[in-house]
C-alpha positions as CSV (number, residue, x, y, z in Angstrom):
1,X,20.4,181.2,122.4
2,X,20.1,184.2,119.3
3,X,21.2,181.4,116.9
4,X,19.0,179.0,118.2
5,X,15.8,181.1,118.1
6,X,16.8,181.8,114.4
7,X,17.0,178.8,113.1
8,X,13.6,178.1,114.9
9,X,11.7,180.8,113.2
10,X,13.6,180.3,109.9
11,X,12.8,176.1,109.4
12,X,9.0,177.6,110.3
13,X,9.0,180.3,107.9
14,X,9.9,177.7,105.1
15,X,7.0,175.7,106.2
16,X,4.7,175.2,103.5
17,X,0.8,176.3,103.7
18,X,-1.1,173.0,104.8
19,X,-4.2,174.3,102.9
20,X,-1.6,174.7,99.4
21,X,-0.6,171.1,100.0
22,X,-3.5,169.7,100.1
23,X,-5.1,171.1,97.5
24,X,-2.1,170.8,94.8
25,X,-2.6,166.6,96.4
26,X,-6.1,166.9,95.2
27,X,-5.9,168.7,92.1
28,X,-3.3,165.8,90.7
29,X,-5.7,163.2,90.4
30,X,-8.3,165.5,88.4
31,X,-5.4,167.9,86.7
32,X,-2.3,167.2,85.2
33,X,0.3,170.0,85.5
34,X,3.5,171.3,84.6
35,X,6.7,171.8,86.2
36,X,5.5,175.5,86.1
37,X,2.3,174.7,87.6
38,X,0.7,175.8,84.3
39,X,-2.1,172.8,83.1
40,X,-1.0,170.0,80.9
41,X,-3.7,169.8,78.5
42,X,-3.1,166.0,76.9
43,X,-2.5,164.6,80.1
44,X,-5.6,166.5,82.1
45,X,-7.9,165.2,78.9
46,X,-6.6,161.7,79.4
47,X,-7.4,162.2,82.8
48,X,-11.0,163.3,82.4
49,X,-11.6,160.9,79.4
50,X,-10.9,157.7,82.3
51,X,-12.9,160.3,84.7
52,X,-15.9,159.7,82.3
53,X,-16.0,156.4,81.6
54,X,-15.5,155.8,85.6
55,X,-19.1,157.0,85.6
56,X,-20.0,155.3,82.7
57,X,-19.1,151.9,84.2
58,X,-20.5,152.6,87.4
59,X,-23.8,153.3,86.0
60,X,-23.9,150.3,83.0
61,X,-23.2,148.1,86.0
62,X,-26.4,149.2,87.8
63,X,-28.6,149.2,85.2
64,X,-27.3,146.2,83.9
65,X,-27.7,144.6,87.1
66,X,-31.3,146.1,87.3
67,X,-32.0,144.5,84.1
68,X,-30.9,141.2,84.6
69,X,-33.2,140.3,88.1
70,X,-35.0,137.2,88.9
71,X,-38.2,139.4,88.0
72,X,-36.7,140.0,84.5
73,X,-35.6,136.7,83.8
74,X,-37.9,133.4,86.0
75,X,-40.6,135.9,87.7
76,X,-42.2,133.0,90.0
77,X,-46.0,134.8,89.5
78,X,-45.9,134.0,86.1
79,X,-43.9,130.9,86.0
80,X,-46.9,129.9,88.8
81,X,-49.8,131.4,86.6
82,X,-48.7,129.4,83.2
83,X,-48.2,126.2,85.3
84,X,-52.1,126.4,86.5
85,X,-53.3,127.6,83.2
86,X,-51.3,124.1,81.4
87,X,-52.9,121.8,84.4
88,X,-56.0,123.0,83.4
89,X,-55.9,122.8,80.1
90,X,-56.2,126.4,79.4
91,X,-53.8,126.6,76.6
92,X,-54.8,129.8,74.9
93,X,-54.7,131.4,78.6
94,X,-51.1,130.4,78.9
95,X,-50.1,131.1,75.3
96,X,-52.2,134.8,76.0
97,X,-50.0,135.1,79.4
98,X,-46.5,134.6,78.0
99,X,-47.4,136.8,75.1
100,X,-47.9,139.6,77.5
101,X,-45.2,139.1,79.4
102,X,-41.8,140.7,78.7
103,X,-39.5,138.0,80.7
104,X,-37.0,135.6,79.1
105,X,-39.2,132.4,80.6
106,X,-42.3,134.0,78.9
107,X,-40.3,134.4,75.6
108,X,-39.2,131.0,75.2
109,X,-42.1,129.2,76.6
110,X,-44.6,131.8,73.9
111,X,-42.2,130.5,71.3
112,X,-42.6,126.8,72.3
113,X,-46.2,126.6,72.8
114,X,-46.6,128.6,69.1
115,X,-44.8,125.8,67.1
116,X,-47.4,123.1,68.9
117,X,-49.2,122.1,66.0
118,X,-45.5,120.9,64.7
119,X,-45.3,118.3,67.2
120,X,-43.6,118.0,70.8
121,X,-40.4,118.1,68.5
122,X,-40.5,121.3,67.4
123,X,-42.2,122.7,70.4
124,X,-38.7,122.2,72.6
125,X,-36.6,123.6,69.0
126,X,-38.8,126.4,69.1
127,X,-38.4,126.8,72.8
128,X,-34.0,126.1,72.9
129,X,-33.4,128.5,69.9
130,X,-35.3,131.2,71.2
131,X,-33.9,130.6,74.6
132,X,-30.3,130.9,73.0
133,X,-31.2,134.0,71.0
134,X,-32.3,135.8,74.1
135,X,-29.2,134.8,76.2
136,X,-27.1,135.8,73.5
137,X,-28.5,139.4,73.4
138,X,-28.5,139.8,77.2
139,X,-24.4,138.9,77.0
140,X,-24.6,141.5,74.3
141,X,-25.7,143.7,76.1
142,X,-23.2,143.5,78.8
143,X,-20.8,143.6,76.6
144,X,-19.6,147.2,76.8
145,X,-18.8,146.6,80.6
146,X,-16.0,144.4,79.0
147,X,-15.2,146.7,76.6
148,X,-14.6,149.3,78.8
149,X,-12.7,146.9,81.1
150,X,-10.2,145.9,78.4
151,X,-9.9,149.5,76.9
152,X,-9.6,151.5,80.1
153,X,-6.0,150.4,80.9
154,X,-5.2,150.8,77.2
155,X,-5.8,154.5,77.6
156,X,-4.1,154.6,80.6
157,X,-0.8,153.1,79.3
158,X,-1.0,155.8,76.9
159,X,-1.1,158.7,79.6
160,X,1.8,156.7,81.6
161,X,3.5,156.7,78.3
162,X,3.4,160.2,77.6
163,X,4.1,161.3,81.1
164,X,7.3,159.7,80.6
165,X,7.9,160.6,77.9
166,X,7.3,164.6,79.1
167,X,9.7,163.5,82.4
168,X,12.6,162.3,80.1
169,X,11.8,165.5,78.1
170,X,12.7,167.3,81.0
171,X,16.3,165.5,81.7
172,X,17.2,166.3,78.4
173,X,16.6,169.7,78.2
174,X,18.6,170.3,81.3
175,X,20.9,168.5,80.3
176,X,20.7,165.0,82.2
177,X,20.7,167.2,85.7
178,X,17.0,168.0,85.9
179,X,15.6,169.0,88.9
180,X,13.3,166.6,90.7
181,X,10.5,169.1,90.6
182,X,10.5,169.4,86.4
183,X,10.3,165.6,86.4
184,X,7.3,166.0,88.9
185,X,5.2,167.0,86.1
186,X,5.7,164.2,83.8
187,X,5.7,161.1,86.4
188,X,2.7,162.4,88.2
189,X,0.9,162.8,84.8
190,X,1.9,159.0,84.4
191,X,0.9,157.9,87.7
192,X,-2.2,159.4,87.4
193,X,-3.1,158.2,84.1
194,X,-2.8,154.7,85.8
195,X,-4.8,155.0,88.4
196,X,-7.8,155.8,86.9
197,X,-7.1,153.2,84.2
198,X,-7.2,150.6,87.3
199,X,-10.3,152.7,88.5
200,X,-12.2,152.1,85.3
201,X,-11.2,148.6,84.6
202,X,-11.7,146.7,87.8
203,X,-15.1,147.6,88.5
204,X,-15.7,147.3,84.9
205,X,-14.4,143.4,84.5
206,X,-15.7,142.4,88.0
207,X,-19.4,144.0,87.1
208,X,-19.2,141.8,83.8
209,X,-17.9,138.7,85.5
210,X,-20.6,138.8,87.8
211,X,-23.2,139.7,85.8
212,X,-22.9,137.4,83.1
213,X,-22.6,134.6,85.1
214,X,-26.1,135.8,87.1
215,X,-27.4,136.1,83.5
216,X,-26.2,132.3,82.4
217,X,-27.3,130.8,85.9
218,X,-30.7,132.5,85.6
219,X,-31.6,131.6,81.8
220,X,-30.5,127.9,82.4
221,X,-32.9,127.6,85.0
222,X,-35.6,130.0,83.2
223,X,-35.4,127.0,79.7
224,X,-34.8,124.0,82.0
225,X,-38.4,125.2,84.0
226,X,-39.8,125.8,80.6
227,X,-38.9,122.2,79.5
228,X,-41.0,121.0,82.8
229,X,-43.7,122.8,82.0
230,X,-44.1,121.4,78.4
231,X,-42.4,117.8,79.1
232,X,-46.6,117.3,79.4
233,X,-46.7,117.4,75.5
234,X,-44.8,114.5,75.3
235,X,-46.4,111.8,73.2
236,X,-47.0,108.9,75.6
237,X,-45.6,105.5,74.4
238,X,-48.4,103.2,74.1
239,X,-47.6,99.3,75.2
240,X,-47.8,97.8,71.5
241,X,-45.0,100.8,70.9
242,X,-42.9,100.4,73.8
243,X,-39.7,98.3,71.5
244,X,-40.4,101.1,69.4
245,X,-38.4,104.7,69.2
246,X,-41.0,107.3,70.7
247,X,-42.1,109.3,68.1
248,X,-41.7,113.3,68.6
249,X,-43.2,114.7,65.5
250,X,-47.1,113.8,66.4
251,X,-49.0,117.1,66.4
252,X,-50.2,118.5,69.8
253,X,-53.3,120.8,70.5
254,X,-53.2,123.7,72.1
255,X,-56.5,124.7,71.5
């Protein structure tokens, strides 16, 4: 009954402190340490570095999502306003309104309607290439979110890499008997180093993904409303014409 009580009070005297557990569990995703406990610098600066730029994608994806609304892009008050001012016949109102405005649709329809003394021709050129410009420098923008997507796991190979690297270290210097707590060091800095790779890059390539494909749906339907609007321009084929091509280049007024 002695013995008994012994080994009782001896397996709960070996018990580790809950409240040391759990903080040396919490510390390994922000620290990386060694056997000794002492702080790994390389691996806790690969750590942070993938810590940072966990932030840094987080808040690219909102702004870029902020920046890349319906409002930004086809605002309906001004799409609505420019289609009254055209029925009306009050070009320099609509030319004045899309000249204020800031959106992609009032960017590409300004351009358009400024080329109208070219002819209908180069009223939809003018209208397409800026259209293409400005889509191209919204994907550039979001660019970076990719970037970071593509790197993030990069720099986490590396810390995986060099925790192993540290864990085989420690084989050899005991002599190929190491102690699992010397190799704890170098695989946790590895696991870690992963982890926060995967943090970084899947919220980073699934922010793109969605975003740019928000940005392509939304311009294509920004220049195809544009086209509507100025498809009025067209020169109208007259009867005596009518087995002849339409002719584009005929100047239109905007005055």
């Amino acid at each position: 009954m002695i013995g008994t009580l012994q080994a009782i009070l001896t397996s709960v005297a070996t018990i580790p402190d809950p409240g040391a557990i759990d903080r040396s569990f919490g510390s390994a995703f922000f620290i990386s340490r060694n056997a000794d406990s002492s702080i790994e610098v390389l691996g806790s600066l690969i750590i942070w570095v993938l810590l940072l730029l966990s932030i840094l994608s987080i808040g690219l994806i909102i702004t870029m999502s902020m920046s890349n609304t319906r409002a930004t892009v086809l605002p309906e008050s001004v799409v609505e306003k420019v289609r009254k001012q055209l029925a009306s016949g009050r070009y320099k109102e609509a030319i004045a309104t899309t000249e204020r405005d800031d959106s992609f649709f009032a960017r590409i329809m300004h351009a358009g309607m400024k080329e109208a003394s070219h002819g209908y021709g180069a009223i939809i050129r003018g209208l397409e290439q800026t259209a293409d410009e400005q889509t191209t420098l919204r994907f550039r923008r979001i660019e970076f979110l990719n970037v970071l997507g593509q790197v993030s796991p990069m720099i986490g190979l590396f810390g995986t890499v060099y925790g192993m690297i540290l864990a085989f270290q420690a084989i050899v210097v005991s002599g190929g008997n190491a102690d699992p707590v010397l190799l704890a060091g170098g695989i946790g800095t590895a696991l870690t180093t992963t982890f926060w790779g995967l943090v970084v890059a899947i919220p980073a390539l699934a922010g793109y993904a969605i975003i740019r494909n928000r940005i392509d749906e939304m311009t294509t339907e920004a220049t195809l409303e544009a086209e509507s609007l100025l498809g009025q321009f067209r020169p109208k084929r007259s009867s005596k014409s009518a087995s002849k091509p339409a002719d584009s280049s005929g100047d239109v007024s905007l005055a």
